[in-house]
C-alpha positions as CSV (number, residue, x, y, z in Angstrom):
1,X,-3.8,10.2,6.7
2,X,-3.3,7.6,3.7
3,X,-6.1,7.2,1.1
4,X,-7.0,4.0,-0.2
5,X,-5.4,4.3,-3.8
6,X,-2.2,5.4,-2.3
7,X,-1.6,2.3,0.3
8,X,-2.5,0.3,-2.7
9,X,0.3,1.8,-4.9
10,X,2.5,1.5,-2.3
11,X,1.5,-2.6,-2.3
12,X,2.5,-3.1,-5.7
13,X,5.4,-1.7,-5.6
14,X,6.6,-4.1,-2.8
15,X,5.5,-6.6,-4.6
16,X,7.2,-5.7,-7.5
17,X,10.6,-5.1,-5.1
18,X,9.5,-8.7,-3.7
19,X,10.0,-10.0,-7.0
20,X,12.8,-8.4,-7.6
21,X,14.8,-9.6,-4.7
22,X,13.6,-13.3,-5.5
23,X,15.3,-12.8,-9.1
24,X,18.3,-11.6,-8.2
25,X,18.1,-14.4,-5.5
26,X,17.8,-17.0,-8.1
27,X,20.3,-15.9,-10.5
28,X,22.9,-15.4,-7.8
29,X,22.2,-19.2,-6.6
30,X,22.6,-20.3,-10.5
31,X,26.0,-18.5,-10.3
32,X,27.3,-19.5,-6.7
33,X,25.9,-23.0,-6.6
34,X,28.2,-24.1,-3.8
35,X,28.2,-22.1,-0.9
36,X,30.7,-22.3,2.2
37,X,30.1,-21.7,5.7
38,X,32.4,-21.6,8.8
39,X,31.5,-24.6,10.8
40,X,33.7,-24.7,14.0
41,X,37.1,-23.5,14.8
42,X,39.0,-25.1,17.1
43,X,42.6,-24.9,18.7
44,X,45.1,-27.7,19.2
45,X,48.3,-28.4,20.9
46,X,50.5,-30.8,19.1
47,X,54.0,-31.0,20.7
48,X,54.1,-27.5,21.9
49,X,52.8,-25.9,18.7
50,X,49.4,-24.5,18.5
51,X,47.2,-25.4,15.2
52,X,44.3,-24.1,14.4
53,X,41.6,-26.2,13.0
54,X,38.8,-25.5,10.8
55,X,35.7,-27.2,9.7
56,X,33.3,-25.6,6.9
57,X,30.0,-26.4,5.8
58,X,29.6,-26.6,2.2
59,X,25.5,-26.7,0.5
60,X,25.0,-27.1,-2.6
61,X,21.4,-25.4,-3.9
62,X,20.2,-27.4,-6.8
63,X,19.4,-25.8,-10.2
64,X,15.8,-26.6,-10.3
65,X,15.8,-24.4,-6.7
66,X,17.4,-21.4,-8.8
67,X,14.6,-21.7,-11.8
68,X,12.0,-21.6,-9.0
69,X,13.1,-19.0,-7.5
70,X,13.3,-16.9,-10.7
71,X,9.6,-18.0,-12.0
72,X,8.5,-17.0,-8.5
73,X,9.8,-13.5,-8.8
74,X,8.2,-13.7,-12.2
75,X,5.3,-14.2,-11.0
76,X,5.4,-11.7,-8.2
77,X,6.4,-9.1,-10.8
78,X,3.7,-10.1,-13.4
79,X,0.8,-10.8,-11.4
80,X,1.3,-9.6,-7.9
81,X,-0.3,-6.0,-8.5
82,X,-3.0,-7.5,-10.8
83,X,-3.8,-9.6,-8.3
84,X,-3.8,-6.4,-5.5
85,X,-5.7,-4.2,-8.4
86,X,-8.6,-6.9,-8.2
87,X,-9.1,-7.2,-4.2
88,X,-10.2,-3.2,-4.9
């Protein structure tokens, strides 16, 4: 059986990881700002031969989404186990 101090330990450090993964979230949208998707394939026939179409779905994330996400994991990093450490 887990004791108290030990299931709170284990809560910071996922908040830490949280915060982590929302970094590295951010920083790979400020490099890859356009992303590309498959959309649809589809086949046609045009005079016996067969071509092969294919749409793709292109999103662009916005810088101010990247910053946001980095000050989030910030945050998470910074204050997420204060924040656990005071609901003791």
């Amino acid at each position: 059986m887990e004791s108290a101090p030990q299931r709170g330990g284990a809560r910071k450090k996922s908040a830490v990881l949280f915060g982590v993964v929302l970094i590295l979230l951010g920083v790979a949208a400020l490099v890859h700002r356009r992303v590309e998707m498959p959309a649809k394939r589809t086949e046609v026939q045009v005079f016996g031969q067969r071509l092969l179409v294919e749409t793709r779905r292109v999103v662009t994330i916005p810088p101010i989404l990247s910053g946001l996400l980095i000050v989030a994991g910030a945050g998470m990093i910074v204050l997420g186990p204060r924040t656990l450490a005071a609901r003791k």
